[in-house]
PDB file of N, CA, C and O in Angstrom:
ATOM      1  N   UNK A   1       3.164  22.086   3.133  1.00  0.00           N
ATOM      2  CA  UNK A   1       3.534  20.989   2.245  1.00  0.00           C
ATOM      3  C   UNK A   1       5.040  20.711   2.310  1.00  0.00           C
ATOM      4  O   UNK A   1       5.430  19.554   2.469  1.00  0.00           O
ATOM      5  N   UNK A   2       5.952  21.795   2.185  1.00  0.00           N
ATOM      6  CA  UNK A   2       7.072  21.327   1.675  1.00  0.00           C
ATOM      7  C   UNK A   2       8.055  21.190   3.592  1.00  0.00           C
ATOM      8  O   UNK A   2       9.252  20.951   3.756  1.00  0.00           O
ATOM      9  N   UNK A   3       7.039  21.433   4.648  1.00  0.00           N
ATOM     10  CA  UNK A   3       7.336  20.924   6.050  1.00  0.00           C
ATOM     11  C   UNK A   3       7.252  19.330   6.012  1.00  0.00           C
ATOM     12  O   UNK A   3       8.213  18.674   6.413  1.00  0.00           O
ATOM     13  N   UNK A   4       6.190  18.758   5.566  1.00  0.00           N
ATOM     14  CA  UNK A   4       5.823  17.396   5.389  1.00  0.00           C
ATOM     15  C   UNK A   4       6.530  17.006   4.984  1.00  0.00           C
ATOM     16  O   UNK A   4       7.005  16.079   5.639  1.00  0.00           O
ATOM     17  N   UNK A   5       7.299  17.340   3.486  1.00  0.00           N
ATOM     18  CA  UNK A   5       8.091  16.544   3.360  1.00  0.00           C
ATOM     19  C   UNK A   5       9.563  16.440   3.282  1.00  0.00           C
ATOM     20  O   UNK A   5      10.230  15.607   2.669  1.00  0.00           O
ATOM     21  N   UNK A   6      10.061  17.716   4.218  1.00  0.00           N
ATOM     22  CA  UNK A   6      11.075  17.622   5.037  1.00  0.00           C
ATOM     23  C   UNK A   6      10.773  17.069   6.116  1.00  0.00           C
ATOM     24  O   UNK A   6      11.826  16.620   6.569  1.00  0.00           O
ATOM     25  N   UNK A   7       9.899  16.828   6.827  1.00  0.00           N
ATOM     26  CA  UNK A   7       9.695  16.153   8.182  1.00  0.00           C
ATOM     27  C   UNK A   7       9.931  14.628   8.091  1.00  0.00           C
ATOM     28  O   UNK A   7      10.567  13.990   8.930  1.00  0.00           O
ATOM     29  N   UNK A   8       9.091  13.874   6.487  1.00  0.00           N
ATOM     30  CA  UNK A   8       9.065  13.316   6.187  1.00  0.00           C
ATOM     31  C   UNK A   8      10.549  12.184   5.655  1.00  0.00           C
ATOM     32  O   UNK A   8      10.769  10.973   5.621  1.00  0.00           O
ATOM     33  N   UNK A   9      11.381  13.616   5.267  1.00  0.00           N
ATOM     34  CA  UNK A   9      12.705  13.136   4.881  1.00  0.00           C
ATOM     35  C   UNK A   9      13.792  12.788   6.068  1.00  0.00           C
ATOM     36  O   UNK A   9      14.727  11.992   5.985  1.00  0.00           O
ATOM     37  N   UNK A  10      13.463  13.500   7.054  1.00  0.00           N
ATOM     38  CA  UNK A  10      14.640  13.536   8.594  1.00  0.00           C
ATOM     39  C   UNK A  10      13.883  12.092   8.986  1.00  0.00           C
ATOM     40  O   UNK A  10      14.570  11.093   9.196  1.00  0.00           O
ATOM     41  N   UNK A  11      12.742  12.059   9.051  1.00  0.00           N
ATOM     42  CA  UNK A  11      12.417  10.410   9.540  1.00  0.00           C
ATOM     43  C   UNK A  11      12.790   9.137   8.792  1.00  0.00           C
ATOM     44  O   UNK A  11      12.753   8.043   9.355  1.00  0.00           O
ATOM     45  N   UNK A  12      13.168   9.296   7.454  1.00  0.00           N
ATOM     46  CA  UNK A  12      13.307   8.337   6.773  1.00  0.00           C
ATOM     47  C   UNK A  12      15.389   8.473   7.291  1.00  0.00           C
ATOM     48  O   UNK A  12      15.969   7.470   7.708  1.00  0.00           O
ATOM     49  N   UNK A  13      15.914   9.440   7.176  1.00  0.00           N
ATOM     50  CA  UNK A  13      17.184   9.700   7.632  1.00  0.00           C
ATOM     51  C   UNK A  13      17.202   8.840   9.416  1.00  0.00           C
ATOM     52  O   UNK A  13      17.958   7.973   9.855  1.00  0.00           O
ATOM     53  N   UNK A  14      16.458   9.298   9.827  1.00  0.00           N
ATOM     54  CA  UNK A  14      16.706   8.145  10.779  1.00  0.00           C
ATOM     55  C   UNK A  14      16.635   7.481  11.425  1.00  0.00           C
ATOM     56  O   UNK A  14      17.224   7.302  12.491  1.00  0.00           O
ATOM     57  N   UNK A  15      15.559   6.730  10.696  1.00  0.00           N
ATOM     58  CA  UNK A  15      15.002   4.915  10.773  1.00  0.00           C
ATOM     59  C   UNK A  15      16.270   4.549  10.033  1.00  0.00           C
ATOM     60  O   UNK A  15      16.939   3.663  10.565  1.00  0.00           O
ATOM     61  N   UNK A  16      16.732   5.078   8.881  1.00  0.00           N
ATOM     62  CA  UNK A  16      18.330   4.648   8.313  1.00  0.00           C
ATOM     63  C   UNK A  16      19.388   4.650   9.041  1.00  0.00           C
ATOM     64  O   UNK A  16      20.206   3.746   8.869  1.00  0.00           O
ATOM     65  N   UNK A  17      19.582   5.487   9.853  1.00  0.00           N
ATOM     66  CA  UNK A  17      21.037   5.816  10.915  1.00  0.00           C
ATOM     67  C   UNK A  17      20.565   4.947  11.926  1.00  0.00           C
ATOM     68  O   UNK A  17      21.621   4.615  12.463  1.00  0.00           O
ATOM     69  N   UNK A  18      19.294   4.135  12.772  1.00  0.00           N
ATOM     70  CA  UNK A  18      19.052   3.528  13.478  1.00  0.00           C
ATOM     71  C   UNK A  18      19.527   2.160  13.278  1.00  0.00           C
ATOM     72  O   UNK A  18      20.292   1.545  14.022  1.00  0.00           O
ATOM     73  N   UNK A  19      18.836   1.632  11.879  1.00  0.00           N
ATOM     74  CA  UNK A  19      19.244   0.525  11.434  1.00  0.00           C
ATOM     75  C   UNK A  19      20.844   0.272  10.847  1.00  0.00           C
ATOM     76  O   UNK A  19      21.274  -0.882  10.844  1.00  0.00           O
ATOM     77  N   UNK A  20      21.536   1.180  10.449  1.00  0.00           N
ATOM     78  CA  UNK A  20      22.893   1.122  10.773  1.00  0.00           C
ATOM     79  C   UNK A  20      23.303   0.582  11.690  1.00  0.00           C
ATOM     80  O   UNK A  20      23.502  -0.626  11.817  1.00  0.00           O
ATOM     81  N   UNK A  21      23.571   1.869  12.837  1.00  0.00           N
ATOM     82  CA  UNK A  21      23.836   1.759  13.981  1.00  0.00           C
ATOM     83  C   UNK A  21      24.179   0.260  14.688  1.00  0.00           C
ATOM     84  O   UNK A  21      25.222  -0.258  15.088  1.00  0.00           O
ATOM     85  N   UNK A  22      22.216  -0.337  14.616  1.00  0.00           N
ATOM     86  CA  UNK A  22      21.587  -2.053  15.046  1.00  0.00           C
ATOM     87  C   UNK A  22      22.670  -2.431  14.081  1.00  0.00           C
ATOM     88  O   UNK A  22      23.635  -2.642  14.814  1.00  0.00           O
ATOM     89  N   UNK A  23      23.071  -2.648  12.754  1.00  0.00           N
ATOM     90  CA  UNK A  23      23.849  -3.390  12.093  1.00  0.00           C
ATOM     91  C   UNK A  23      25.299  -3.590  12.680  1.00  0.00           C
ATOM     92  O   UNK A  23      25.916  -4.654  12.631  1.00  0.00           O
ATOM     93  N   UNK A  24      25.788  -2.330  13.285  1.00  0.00           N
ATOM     94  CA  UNK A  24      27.557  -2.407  13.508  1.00  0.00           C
ATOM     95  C   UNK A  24      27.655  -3.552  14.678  1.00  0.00           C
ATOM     96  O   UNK A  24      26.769  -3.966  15.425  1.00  0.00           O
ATOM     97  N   UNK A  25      28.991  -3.911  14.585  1.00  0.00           N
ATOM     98  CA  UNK A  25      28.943  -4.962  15.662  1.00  0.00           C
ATOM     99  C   UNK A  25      30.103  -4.220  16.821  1.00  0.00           C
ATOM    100  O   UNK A  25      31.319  -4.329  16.664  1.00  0.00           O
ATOM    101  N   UNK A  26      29.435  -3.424  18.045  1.00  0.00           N
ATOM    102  CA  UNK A  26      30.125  -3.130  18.519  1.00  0.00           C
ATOM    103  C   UNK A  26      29.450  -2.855  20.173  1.00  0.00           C
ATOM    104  O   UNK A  26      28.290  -3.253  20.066  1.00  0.00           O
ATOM    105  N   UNK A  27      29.615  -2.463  21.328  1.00  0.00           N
ATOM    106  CA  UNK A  27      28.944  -2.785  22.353  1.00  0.00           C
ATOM    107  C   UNK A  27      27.675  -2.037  22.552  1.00  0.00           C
ATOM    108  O   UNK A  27      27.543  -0.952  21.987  1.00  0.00           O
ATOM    109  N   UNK A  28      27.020  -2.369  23.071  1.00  0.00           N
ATOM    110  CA  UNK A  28      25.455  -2.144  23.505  1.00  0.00           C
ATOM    111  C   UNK A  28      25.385  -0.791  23.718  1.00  0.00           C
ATOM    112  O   UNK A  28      24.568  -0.119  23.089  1.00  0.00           O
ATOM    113  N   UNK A  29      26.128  -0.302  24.516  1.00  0.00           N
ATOM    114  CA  UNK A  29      26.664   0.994  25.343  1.00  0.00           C
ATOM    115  C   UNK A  29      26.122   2.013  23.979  1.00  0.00           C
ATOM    116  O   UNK A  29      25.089   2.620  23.697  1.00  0.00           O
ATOM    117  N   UNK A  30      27.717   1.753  23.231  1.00  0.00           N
ATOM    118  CA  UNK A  30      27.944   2.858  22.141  1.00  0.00           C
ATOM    119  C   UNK A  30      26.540   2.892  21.235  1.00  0.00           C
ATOM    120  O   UNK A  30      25.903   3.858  20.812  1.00  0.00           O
ATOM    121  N   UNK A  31      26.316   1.492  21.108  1.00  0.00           N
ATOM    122  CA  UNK A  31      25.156   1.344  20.527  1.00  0.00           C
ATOM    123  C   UNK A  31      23.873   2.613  21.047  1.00  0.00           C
ATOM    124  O   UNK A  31      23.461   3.579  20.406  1.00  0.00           O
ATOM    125  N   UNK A  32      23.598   2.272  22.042  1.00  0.00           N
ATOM    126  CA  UNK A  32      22.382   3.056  22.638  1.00  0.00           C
ATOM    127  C   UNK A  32      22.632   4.382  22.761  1.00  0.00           C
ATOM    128  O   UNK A  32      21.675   5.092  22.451  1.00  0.00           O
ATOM    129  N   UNK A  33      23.948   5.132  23.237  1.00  0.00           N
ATOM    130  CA  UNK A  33      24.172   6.129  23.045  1.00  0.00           C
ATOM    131  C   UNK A  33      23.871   6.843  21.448  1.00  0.00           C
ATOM    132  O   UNK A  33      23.226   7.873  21.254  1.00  0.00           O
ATOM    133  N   UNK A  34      24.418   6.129  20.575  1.00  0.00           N
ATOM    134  CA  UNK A  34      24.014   6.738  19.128  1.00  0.00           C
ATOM    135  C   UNK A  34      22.562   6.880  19.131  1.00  0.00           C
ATOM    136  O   UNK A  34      22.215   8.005  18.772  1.00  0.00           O
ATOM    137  N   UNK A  35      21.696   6.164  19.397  1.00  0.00           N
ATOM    138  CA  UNK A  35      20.546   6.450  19.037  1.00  0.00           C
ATOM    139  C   UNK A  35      19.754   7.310  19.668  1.00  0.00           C
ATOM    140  O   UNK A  35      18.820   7.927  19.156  1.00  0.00           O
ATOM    141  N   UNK A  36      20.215   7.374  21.089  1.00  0.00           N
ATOM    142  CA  UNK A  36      19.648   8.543  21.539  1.00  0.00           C
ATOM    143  C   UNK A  36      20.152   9.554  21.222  1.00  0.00           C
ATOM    144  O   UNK A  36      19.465  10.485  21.642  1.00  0.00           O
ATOM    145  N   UNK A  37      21.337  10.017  20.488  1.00  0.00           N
ATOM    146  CA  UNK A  37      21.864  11.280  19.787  1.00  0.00           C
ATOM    147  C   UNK A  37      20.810  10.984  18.484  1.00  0.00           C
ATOM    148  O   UNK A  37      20.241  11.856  17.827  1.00  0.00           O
ATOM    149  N   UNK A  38      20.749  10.116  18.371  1.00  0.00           N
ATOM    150  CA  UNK A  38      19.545  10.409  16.163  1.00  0.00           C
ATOM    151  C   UNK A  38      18.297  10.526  17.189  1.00  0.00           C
ATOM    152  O   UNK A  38      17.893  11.654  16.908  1.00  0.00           O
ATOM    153  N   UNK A  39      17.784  10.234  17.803  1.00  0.00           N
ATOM    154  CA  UNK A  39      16.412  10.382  18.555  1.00  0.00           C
ATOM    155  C   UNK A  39      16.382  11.851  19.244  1.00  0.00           C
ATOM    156  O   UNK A  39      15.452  12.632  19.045  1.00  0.00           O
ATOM    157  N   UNK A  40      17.183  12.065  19.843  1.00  0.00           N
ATOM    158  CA  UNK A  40      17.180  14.062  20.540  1.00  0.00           C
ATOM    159  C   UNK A  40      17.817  14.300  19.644  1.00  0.00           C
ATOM    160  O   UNK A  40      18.881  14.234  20.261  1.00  0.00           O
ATOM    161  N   UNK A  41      18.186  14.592  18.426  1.00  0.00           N
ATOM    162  CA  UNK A  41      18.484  15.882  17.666  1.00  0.00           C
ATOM    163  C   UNK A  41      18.363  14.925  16.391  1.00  0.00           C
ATOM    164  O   UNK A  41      19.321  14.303  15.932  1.00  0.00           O
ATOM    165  N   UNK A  42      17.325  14.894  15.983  1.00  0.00           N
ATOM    166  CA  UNK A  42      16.932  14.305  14.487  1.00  0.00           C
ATOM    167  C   UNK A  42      17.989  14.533  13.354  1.00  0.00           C
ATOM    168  O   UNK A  42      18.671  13.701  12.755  1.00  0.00           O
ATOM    169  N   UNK A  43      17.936  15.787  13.238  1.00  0.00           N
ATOM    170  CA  UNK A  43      18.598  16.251  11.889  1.00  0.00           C
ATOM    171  C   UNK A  43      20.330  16.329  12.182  1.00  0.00           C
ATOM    172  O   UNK A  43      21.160  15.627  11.605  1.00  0.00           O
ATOM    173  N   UNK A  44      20.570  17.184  13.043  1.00  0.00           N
ATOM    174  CA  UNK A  44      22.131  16.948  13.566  1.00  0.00           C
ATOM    175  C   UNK A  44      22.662  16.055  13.541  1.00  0.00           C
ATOM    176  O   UNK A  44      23.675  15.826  12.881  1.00  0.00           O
ATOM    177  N   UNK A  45      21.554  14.657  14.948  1.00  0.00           N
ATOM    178  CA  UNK A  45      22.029  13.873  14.470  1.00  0.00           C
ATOM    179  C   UNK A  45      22.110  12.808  13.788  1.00  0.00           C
ATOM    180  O   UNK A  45      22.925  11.958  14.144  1.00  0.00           O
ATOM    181  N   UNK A  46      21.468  12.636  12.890  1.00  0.00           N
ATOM    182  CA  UNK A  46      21.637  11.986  11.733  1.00  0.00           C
ATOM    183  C   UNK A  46      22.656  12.456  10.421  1.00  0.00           C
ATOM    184  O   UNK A  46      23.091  11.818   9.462  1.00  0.00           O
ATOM    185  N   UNK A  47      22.819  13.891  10.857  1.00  0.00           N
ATOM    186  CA  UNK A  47      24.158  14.370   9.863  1.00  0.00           C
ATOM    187  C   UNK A  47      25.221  13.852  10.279  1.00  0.00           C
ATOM    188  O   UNK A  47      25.985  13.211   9.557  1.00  0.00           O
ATOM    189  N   UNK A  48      25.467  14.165  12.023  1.00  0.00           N
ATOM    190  CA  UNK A  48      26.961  13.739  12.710  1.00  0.00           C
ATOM    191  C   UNK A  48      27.096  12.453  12.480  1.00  0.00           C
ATOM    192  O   UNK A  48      28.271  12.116  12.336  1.00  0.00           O
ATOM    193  N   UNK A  49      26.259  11.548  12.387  1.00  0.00           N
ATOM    194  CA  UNK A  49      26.298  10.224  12.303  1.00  0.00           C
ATOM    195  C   UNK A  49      26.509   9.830  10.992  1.00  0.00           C
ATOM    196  O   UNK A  49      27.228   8.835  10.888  1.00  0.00           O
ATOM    197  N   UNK A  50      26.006  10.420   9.730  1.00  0.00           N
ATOM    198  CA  UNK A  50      26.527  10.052   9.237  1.00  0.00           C
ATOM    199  C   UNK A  50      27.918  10.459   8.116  1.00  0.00           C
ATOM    200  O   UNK A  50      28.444   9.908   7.149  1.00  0.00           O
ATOM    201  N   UNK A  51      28.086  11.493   8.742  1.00  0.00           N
ATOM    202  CA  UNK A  51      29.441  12.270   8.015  1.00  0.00           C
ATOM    203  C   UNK A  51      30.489  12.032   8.893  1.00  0.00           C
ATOM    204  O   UNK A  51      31.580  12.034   8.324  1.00  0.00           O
ATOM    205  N   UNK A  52      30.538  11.767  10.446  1.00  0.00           N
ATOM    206  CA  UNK A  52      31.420  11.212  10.810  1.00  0.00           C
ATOM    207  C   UNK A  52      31.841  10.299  12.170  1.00  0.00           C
ATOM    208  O   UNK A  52      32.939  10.030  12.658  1.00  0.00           O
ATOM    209  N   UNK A  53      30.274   9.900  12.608  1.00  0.00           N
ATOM    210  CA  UNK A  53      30.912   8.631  13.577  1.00  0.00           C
ATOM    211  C   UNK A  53      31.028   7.554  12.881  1.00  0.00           C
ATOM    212  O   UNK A  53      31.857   6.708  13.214  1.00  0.00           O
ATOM    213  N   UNK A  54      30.109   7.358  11.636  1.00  0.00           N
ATOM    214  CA  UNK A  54      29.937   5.834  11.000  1.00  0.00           C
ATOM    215  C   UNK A  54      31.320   5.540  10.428  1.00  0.00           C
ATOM    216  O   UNK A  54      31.802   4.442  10.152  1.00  0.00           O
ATOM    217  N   UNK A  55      31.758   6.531  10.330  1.00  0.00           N
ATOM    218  CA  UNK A  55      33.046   5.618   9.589  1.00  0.00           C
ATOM    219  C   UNK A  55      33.932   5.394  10.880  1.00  0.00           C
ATOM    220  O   UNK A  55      34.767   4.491  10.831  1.00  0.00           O
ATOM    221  N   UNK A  56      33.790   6.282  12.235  1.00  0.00           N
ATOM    222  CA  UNK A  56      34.508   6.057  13.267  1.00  0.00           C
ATOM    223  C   UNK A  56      34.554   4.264  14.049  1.00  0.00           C
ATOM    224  O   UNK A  56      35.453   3.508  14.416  1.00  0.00           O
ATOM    225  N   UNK A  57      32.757   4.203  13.999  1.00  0.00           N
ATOM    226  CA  UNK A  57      32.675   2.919  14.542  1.00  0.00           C
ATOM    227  C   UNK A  57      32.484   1.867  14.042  1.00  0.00           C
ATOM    228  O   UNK A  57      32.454   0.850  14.736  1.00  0.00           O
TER     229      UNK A  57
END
């Protein structure tokens, strides 16, 4: 149970850091790179992303 809904919580973390990401206005590149960092390391990265590239980019 309480896997579910930590599993549950890292996915909602980042469909959020995804749709960020799509929001910034900055090149395609950096773009796609972020998401494949929140896509191979879910939880990491959706922490690194958001404690400290988002305010970077």
């Amino acid at each position: 149970m309480l896997a579910t809904i930590l599993g549950i919580l890292v996915l909602i973390a980042d469909i959020w850091c995804i749709i960020d990401i799509l929001k910034k206005k900055q090149d395609a590149l950096k773009k796609i790179l972020l998401i494949v960092l929140v896509l191979v390391f879910p939880v990491l990265g959706a922490i690194l992303y958001y404690f400290w590239l988002r305010h970077k980019v």
